[in-house]
C-alpha positions in Angstrom: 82.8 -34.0 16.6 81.4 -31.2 18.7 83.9 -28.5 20.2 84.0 -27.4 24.0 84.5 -24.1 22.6 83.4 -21.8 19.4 85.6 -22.7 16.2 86.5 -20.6 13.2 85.5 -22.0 9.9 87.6 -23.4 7.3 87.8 -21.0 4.5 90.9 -22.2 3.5 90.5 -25.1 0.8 93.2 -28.0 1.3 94.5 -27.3 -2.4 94.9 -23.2 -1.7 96.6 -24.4 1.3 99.8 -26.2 -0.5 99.9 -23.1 -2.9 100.6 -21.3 -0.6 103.5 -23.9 1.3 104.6 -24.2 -2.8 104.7 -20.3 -2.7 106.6 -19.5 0.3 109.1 -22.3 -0.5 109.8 -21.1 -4.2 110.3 -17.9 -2.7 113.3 -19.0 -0.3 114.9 -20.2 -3.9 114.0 -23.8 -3.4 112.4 -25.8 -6.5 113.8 -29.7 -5.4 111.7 -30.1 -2.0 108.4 -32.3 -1.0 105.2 -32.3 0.4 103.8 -34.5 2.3 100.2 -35.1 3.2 98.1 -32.4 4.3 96.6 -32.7 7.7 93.8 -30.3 8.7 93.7 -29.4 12.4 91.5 -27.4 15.1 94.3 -25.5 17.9 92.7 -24.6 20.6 93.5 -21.0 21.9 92.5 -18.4 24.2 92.2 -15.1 23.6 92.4 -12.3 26.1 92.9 -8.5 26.8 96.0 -7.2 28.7 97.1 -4.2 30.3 100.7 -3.6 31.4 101.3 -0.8 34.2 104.4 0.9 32.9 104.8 3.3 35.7 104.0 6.4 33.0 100.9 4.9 32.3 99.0 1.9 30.8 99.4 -0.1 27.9 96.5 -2.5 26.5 96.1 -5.0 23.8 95.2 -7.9 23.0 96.9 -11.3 22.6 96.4 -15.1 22.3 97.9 -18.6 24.1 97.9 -21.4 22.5 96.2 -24.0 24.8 97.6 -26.9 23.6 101.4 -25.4 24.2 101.4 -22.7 26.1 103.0 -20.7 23.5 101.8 -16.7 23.1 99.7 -15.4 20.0 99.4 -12.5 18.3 98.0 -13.0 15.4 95.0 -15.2 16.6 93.3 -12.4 17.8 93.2 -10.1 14.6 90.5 -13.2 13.2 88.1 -11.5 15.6 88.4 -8.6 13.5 87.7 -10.6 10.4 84.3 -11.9 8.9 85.3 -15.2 9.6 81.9 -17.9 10.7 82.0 -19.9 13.9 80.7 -23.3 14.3 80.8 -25.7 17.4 81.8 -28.7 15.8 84.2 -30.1 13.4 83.3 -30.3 9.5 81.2 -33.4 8.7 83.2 -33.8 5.1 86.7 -33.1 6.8 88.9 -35.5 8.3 90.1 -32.7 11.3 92.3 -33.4 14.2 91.7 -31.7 17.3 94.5 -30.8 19.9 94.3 -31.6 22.9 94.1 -28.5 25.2 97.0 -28.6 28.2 96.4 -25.6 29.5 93.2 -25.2 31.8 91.3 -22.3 32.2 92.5 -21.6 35.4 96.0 -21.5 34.4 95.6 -19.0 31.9 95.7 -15.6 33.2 99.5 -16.5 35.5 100.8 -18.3 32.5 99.8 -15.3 30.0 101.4 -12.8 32.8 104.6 -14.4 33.0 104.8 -15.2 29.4 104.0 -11.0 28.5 106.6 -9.9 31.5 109.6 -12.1 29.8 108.7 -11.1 26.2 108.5 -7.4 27.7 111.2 -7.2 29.9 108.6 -6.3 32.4 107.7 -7.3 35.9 104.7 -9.9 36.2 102.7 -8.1 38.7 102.9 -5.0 36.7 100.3 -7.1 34.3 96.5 -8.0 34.6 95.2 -10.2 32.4 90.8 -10.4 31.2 88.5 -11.6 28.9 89.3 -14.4 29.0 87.8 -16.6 25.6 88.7 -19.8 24.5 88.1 -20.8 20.5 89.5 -23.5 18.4 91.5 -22.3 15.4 91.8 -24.1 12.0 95.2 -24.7 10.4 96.4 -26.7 7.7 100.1 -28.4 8.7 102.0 -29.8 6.1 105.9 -31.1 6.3 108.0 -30.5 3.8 111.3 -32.1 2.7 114.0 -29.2 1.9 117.5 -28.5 2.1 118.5 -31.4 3.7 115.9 -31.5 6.4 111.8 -31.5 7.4 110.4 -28.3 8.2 106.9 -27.7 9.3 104.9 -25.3 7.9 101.2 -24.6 9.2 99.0 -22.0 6.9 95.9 -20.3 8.6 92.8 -22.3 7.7 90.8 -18.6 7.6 92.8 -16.6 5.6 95.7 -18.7 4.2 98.4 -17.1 6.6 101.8 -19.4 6.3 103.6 -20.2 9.7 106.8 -21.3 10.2 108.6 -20.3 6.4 111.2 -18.4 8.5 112.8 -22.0 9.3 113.7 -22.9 6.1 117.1 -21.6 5.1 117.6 -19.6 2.0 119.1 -21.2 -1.1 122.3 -19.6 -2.2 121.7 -17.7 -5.6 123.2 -18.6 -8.9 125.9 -15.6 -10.4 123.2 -15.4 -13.1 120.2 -15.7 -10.8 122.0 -12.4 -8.9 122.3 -10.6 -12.0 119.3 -10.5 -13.2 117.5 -9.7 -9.8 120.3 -6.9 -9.5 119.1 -5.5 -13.3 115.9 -5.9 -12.7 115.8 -3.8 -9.2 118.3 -0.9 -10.8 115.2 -0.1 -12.9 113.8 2.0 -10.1 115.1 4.4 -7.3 113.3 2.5 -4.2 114.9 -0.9 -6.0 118.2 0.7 -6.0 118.2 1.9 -2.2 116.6 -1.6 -1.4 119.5 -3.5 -3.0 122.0 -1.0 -2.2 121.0 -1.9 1.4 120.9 -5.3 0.9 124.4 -5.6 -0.7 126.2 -4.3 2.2 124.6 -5.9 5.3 125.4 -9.6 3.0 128.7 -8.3 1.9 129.6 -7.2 5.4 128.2 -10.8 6.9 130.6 -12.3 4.5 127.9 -13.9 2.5 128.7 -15.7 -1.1 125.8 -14.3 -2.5 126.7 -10.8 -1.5 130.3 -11.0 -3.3 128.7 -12.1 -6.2 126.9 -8.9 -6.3 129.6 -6.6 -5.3 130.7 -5.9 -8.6 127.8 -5.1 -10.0 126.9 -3.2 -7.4 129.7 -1.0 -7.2 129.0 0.1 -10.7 125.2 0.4 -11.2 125.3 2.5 -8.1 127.0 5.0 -9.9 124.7 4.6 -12.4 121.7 5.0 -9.6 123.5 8.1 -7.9 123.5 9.5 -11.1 119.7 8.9 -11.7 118.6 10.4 -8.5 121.0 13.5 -9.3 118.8 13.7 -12.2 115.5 13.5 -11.3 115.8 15.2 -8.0 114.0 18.5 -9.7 110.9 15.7 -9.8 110.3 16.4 -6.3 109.8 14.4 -2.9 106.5 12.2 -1.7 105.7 10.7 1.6 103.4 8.2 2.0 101.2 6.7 5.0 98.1 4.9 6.1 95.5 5.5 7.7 95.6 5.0 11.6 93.0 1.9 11.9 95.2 -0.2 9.7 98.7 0.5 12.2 98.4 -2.4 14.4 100.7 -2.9 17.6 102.5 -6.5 17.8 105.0 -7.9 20.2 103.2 -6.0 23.0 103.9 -2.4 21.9 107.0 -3.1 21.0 106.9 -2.7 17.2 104.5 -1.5 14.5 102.7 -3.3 12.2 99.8 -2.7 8.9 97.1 -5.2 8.9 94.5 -4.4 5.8 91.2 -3.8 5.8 89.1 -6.7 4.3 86.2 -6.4 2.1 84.9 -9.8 0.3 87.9 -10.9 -0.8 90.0 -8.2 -1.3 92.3 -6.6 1.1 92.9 -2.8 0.6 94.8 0.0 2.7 93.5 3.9 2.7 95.5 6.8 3.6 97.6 9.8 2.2 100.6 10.9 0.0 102.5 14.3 0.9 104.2 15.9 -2.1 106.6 18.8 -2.2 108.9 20.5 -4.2 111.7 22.9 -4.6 110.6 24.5 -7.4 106.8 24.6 -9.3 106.3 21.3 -10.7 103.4 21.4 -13.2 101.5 17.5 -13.7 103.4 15.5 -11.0 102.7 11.6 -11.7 103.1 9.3 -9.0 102.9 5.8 -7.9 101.6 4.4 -4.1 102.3 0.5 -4.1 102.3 -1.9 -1.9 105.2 -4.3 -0.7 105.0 -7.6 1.0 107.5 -10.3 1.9 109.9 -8.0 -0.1 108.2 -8.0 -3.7 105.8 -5.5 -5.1 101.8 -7.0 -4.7 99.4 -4.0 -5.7 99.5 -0.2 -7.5 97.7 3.4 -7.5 98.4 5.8 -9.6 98.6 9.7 -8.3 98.0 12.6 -11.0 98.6 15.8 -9.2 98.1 18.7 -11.3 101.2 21.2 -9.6 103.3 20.6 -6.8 105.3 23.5 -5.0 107.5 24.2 -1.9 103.9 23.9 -0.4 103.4 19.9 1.1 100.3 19.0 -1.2 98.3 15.9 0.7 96.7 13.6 -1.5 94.4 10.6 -0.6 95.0 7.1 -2.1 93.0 3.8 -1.8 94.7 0.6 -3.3 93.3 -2.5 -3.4 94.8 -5.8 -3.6 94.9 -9.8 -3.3 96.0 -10.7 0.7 99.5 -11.8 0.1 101.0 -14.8 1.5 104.0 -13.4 3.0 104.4 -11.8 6.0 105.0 -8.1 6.7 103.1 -5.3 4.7 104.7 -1.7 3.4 103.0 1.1 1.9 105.2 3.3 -0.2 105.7 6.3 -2.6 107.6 7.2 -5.5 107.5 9.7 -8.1 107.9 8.8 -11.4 107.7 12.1 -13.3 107.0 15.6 -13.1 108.3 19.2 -14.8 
């Protein structure tokens, strides 16, 4: 079937695709739930710049609106950043449904306006809309029967991107299910802050699963106080990426890292700053990468002395693009004297 506009290219295969839905649903706790049938599908969307008059000055980007509901995009338009083909028709050995497209192209640029100025906060003739491009996106939209209910999940026919997890509630942990994630995170100083954290915005929402931790809690963080006490003298490290990978989302409202892409591999660049309050001879070091709350990739930093002096040190870690969403790049020191 031939397209009215350019469409991306399913790199996706229909078998990665429910790994991924199998993925993100394990991760929320769940192991009784369903699948049903996969069903490949073509969105149209169209992609566009903006530029918000602020009164102190202009703010661009780009965004996305999803022609077959109107709905706003952000993430559509970081695939024209990608190596990702375009074809003008549907796949001759796919089965693909098109959506319709409800939204002409004459509508756009009011309907994007007054979309931005509500998510914003800002006035509608305070933005211009451009660039105007229309292309048909590939998803893969499976339901799934969990928790009592059907929940939709569409994953990104490119690069395997799940939509639509954030629905499906959490399943409550077993006592020994929180036990052993509460072990297994005191075994390092970022895992204690995280659960630390964690513990109190549950406990303090009244959650079950948070007064099942509370004991433990209460006395491994003695245990963590008493390790950070300890390995204070190890020094302190600060780490960030490089500028082209911090992306802005929600219209300047928040920040966001998108990785770099090469083959199949995704990777983030940048530095580590390490300092001291005393000479530190051979300073070891880790850089790692977080997403969707779990550790996905590793460098290692050697640094042969650290002082009161910041050292800067480059790092460049590699990894397989994760399924979840959000991305973190962090430090932590692991030894040094």
């Amino acid at each position: 079937m031939l397209l009215d506009a350019p469409g991306f290219v399913f790199n996706v295969q229909p078998e990665n695709a429910l790994s991924v839905v199998q993925r993100v649903v394990s991760d929320k706790g769940w192991e009784d739930y369903a699948l049903s049938e996969i069903q490949p599908v073509y969105t149209p969307f169209y992609v566009f710049t903006y530029d918000i008059n602020t009164g102190e000055g202009v703010q661009s980007g780009r965004a996305a609106l999803n022609g077959s509901t109107g709905e706003l995009n952000e993430y559509v338009p970081l695939l024209l950043d990608k190596p990702v083909k375009r074809i003008n028709s549907t796949p001759p050995d796919m089965s693909v449904d098109v959506e319709s497209t409800n939204v002409s192209l004459g509508e756009v640029k009011d309907l994007a306006a007054s979309k931005i100025a509500s998510q914003t906060g800002g006035k509608k003739d305070a933005i211009t809309i451009s660039a105007v491009s229309k292309f048909y996106v590939p998803f893969y939209r499976v339901w799934v029967d969990v928790a009592g209910g059907d929940y939709k999940i569409e994953v990104d026919g490119c690069l395997g991107t799940p939509f639509g997890v954030e629905a499906i509630p959490e399943r409550e942990k077993t006592w020994e299910e929180s036990a052993r994630e509460t072990v297994k995170k005191m075994q390092s100083p970022s895992g204690i802050v995280e659960l630390a954290g964690k513990t109190v915005k549950e406990v303090s929402g009244g959650k079950k699963g948070g007064r099942y931790l509370v004991w433990i809690v209460l006395v491994l963080i003695i245990i963590g106080s008493a390790y950070f006490y300890l390995n204070q003298s190890k020094g302190s490290i600060s780490c960030s990426v490089s500028p082209q990978f911090v992306k802005s989302s929600w219209f300047g409202l928040q920040k966001t890292l998108t990785p770099g892409v090469a083959g199949n591999v995704s990777f983030f660049s940048g530095s580590c700053t390490l300092s001291s309050n005393r000479f530190l001879q051979h300073v070891i070091a880790d850089v790692f990468v977080t997403s969707g709350g779990k550790r996905i990739a590793s460098y290692n930093l050697n640094v042969s002395s650290v002082s009161t002096s910041p050292v800067s040190v480059p790092f460049n870690i590699s990894f397989t693009p994760s399924f979840n969403e959000g991305y973190s790049v962090e430090g932590e020191i692991l030894s040094g004297g």
